[in-house]
C-alpha atoms as one frame of an Amber mdcrd trajectory, in Angstrom:
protein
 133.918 114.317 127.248 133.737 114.800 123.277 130.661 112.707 122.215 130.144
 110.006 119.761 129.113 110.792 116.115 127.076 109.446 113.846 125.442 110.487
 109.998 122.110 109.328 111.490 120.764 108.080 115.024 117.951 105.819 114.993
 115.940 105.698 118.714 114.312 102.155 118.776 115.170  98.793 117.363 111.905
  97.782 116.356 110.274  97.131 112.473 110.769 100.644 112.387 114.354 101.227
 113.305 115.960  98.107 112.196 114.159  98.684 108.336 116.057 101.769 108.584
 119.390 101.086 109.808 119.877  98.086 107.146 118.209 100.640 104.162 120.842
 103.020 105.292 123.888 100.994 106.312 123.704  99.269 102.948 123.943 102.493
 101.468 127.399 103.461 103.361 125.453 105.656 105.768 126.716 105.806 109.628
 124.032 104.628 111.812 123.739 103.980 115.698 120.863 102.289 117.081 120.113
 102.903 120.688 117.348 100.476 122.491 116.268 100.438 125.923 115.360  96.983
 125.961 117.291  94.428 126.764 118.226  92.004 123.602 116.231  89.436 125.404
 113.447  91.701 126.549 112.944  92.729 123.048 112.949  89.160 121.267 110.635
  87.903 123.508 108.007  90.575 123.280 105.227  88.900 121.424 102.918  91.198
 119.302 102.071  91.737 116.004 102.010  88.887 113.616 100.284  89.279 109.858
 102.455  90.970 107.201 101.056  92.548 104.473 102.535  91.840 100.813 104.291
  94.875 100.287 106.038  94.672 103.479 107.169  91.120 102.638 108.126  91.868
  98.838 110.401  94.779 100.215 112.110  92.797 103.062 112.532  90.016 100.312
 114.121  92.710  98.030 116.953  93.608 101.031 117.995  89.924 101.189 115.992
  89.989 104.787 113.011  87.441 104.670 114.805  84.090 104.009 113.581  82.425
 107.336 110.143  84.666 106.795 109.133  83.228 103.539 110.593  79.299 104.892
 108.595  79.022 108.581 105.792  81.773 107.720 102.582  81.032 106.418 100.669
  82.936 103.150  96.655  84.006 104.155  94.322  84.872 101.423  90.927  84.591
 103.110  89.281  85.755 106.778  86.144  84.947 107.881  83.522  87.105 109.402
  80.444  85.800 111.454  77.315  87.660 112.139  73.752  86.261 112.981  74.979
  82.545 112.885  75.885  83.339 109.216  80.032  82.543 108.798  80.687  84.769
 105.605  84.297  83.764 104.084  86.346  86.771 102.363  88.567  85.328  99.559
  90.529  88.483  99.711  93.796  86.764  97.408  91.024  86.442  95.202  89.380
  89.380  94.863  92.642  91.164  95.152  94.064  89.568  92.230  96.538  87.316
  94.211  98.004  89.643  96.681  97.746  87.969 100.225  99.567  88.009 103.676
 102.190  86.632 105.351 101.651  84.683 109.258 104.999  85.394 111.138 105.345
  86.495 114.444 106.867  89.981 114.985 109.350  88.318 117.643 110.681  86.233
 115.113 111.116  89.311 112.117 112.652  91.540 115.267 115.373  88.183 115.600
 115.833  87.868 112.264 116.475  91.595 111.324 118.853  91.899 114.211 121.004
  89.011 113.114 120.987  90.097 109.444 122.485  93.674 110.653 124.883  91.969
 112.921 126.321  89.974 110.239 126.187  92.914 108.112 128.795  94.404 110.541
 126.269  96.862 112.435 125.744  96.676 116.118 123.282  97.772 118.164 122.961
  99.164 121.893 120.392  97.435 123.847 119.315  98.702 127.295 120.840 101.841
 126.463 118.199 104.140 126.359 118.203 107.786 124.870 117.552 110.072 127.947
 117.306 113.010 125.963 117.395 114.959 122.360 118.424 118.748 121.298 119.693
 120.292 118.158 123.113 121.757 118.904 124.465 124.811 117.956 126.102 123.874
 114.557 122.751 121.455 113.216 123.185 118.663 114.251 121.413 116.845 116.885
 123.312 116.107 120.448 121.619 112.456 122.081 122.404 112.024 125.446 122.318
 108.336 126.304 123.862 106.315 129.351 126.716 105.590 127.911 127.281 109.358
 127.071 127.053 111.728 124.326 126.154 111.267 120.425 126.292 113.795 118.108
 124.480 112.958 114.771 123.398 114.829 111.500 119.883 113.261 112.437 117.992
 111.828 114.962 114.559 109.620 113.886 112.487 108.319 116.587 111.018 104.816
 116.007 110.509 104.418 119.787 106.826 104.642 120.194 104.120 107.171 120.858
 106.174 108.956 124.209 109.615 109.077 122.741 112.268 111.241 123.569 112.596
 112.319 119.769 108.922 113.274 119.896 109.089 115.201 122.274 112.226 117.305
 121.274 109.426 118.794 118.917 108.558 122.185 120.111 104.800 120.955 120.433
 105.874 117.313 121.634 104.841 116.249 117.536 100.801 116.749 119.288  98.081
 115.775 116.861  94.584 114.917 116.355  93.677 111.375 118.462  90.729 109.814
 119.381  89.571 107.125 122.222  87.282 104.613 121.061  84.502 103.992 123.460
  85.189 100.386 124.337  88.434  98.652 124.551  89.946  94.910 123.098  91.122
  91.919 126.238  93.814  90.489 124.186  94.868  86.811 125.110  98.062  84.882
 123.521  96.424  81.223 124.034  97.771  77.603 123.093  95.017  75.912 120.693
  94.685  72.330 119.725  94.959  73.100 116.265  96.157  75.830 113.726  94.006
  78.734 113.027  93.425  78.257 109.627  92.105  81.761 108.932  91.365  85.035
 110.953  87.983  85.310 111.975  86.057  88.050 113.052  83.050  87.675 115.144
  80.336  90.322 114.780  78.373  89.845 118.011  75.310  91.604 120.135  77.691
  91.001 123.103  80.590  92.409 121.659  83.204  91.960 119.298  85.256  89.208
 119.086  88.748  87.798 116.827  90.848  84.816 116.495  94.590  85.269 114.471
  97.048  83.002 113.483 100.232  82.835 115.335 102.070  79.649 115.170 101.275
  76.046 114.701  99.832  75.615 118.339  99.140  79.442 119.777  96.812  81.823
 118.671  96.039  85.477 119.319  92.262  86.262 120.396  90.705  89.764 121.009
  87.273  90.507 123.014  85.690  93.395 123.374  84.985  94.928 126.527  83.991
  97.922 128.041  86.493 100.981 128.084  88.570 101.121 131.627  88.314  97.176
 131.775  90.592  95.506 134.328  92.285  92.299 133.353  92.048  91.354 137.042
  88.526  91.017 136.302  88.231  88.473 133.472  89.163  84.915 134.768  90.767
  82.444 132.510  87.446  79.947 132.306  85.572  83.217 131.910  87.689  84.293
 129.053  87.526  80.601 127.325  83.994  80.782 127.295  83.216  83.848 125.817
  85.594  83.311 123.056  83.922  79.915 122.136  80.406  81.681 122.651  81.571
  84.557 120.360  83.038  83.179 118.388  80.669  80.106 117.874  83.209  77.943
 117.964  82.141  74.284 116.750  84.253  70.860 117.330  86.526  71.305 114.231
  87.602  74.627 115.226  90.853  75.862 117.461  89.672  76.070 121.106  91.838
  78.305 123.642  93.319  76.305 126.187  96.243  77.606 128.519  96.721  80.847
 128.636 100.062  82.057 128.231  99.296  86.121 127.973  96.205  88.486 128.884
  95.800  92.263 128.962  93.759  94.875 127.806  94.475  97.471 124.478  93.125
 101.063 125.378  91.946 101.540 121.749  93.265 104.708 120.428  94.030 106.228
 117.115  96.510 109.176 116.906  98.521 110.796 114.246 101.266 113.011 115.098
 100.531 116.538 113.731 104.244 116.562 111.959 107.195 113.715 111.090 109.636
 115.937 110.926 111.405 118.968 112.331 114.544 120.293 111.441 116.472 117.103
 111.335 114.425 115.065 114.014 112.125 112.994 111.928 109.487 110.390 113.162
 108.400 106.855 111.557 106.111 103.886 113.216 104.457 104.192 116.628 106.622
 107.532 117.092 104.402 109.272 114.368 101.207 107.358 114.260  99.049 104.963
 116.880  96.739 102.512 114.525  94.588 100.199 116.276  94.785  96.520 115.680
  92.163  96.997 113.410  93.426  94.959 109.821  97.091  94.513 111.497  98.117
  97.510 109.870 100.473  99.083 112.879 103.695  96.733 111.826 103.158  97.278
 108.020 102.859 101.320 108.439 105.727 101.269 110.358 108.445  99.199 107.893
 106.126 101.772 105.078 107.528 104.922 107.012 110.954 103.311 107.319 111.242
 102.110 103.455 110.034 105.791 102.275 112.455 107.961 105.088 115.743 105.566
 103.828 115.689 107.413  99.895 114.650 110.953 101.685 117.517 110.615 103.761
 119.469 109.645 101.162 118.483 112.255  98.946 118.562 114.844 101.956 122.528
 113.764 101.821 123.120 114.128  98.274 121.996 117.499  98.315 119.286 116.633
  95.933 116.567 119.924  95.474 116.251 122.782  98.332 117.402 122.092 101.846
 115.208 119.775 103.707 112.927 119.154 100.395 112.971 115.482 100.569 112.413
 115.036 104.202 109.317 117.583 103.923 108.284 115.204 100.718 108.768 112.267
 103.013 106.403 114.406 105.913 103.855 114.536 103.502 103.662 111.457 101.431
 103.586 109.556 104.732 101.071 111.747 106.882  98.818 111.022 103.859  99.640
 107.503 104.183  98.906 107.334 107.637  95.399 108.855 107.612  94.692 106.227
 104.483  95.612 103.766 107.264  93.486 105.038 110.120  90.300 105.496 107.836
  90.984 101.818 106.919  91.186 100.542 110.351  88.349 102.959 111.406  86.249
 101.749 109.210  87.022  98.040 109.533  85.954  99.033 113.910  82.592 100.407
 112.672  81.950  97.213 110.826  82.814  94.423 113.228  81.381  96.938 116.553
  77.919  98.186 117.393  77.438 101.585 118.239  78.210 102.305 121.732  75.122
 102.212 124.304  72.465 100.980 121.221  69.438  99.177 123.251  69.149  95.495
 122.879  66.287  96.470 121.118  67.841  97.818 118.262  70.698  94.915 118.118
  69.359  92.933 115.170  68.755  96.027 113.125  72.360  97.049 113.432  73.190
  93.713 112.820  71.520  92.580 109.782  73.293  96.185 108.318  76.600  94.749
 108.818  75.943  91.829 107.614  75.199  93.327 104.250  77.978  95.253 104.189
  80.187  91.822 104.956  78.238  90.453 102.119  79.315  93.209  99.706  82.839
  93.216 100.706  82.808  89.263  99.962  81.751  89.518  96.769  83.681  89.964
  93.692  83.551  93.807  92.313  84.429  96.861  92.586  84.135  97.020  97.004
  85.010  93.888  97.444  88.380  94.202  95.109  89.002  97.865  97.251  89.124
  96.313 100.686  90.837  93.186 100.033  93.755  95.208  97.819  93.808  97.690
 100.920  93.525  94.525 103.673  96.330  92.715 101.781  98.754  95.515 101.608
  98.529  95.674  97.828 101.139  97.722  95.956 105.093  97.773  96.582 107.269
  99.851  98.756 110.443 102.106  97.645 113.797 100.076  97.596 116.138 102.802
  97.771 118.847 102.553  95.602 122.478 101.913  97.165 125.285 104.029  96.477
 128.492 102.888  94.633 130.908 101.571  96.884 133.529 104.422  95.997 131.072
 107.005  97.200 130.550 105.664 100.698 133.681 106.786 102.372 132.431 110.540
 101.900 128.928 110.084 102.775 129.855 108.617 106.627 132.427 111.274 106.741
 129.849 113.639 106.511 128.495 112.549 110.005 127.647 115.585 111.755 128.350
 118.976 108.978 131.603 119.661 110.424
């Protein structure tokens, strides 16, 4: 059977993938989106929820954050306890007015996919890409459940084991580390809204409550590395989040809850985005802890950059393969910006691994110094809460004219 082609295949229809197939559709670029999720499995999945301002200013740019900017919320402080002491962080402040967005990632994933549906592009869910292989001519031969597809290029978006990544000759293998403790994450219905994020810096362990919506929150405990769920009971839970967290009478208190699990804490970056004309962005290329909500934004980062390289990459613009190498490096740099950022934000709010009670208060009293500094208005303070915030503005790649578009999809696979 003669496969299916394409100008560019895009495995996963997450931030990632969907950023990318609007950027590129809009442009008069061929695209086909292949999910393994069900619509309905991938709607539903509840995860990330704090968008940084860049990511919001470049969705907003695309016609694509309507219902963001109308239900979400805008966050320009977090507050971080340590030694009974509740330190706020004006971070619109001291970032000269840049702030985030509150909107669930289930609700962007809904509202992307409806935008590229009316837009005329489809998607296919549960169809999962079994496997990836340049062909003889340079292209890139998919082979998916519902057969063959033949594209120009193939970009995984699909997360860290995708079948794009590992079409690399070296699987895309790069440094990683595990962190020695790991994060129970609980999805929880609260009484009230979470007004701000809040960190708790505690001799027991770290400890964070996020906005979600109106009446459910996201919390985060820390617990030992290899920790079972099974083991933490809901009124166990509860109660070390309100101890924690020092929760008082005017605050949001976790009541039912609706979702529990437990986030090996890992950083990885893949060694290389790209090879040949398989090209990584989001979880595919880079694993960022929770750490400053910064997996999402990298990922619709990667997607906003690789839309003009494979633009450019199409108009011939420079040597062969210059502008998807340019994209390979400007975003590995970005991504190790990212994990220093989160890295350093885990060092702050966690004690060192095994440190005696004995030595508790010492390492205690140091962060809270350092929370100080960050709080106050200068030079450190301005650098974290521009680099919390998402200062800055992504690339809006610039659309084609309409007369042009006819020959670019025609140009699907080089033949």
């Amino acid at each position: 059977m003669t496969p299916r082609t394409t100008t560019v295949a895009v495995v996963g229809a997450g931030p990632a993938g969907l950023v990318l197939a609007h950027g590129l559709r809009r442009a008069g670029v061929e695209v086909a989106v292949h999910e393994r999720l069900s619509r309905a499995e991938l709607e539903a999945t509840a995860r990330a929820g704090v968008l940084e301002h860049r990511v919001v200013e470049h969705l907003r740019a695309l016609g694509l954050a309507d219902r963001l900017t109308a239900e979400g919320e805008r966050h320009g402080r977090c507050e971080i306890s340590c030694l009974g002491e509740r330190v706020v962080v004006d971070y619109g402040a001291l970032s000269g007015g840049v702030r985030h967005w509150v909107y669930p990632q289930q609700s962007l994933v809904r509202d992307l996919i409806a935008a590229y549906e009316r837009d005329g592009g489809t998607i296919a869910f549960g169809s999962p890409v079994e496997s990836v292989a340049p062909d003889g001519d340079g292209a890139v031969l998919l082979r998916t459940a519902a057969g063959g597809l033949r594209a120009r290029y193939a970009v995984g978006c699909e997360g860290a084991h995708g079948v794009v990544a590992a079409a690399f000759p070296d699987g895309a293998a790069g440094p990683q580390r595990r962190y020695p403790y790991d994060w129970l994450t609980v999805l929880a219905r609260i009484d009230r809204p979470v007004a701000a994020v809040r960190y708790a810096v505690h001799a027991d362990g770290f400890a964070g409550m996020m906005p979600r919506t109106a009446d459910v929150g996201r919390f985060y405990l820390e617990v030992p590395a290899g920790e079972r769920v099974e083991d933490w009971a809901a009124g166990r839970i509860r109660a070390e989040l309100v101890r924690r967290l020092d929760l008082g009478g005017g605050d949001p208190r976790p009541g039912e809850l609706l979702e529990t699990g437990v986030l090996r804490m890992r950083g990885r970056v893949a060694g290389r985005f790209r090879h040949g004309r398989l090209l990584l962005a989001g979880d595919a290329a880079h694993t960022v802890t929770p750490s400053g909500a910064k997996g999402l934004n990298s990922a619709v980062a990667d997607a906003a950059d690789l839309v003009g390289a494979l633009l450019a990459d199409l108009r011939g613009a420079g040597g062969a393969g210059d502008a998807l190498d340019g994209y390979q490096q400007r975003r590995l740099e970005a991504a190790w910006r990212t994990q220093e950022f989160s890295d350093r934000l885990l060092e702050l709010l966690h004690l060192p691994a095994g440190l005696p009670p004995e030595q508790r208060e010492f390492a205690l009293r140091l962060r809270l110094e350092r929370i100080h500094r960050i709080a106050r208005p200068g030079p450190e303070g301005a650098e974290f809460a521009r680099a919390y915030a998402g200062a800055g503005e992504l690339p809006v790649a610039g659309v084609w004219p309409p007369a042009q578009r006819t020959a670019v999809a025609s140009r699907s696979t080089g033949r």
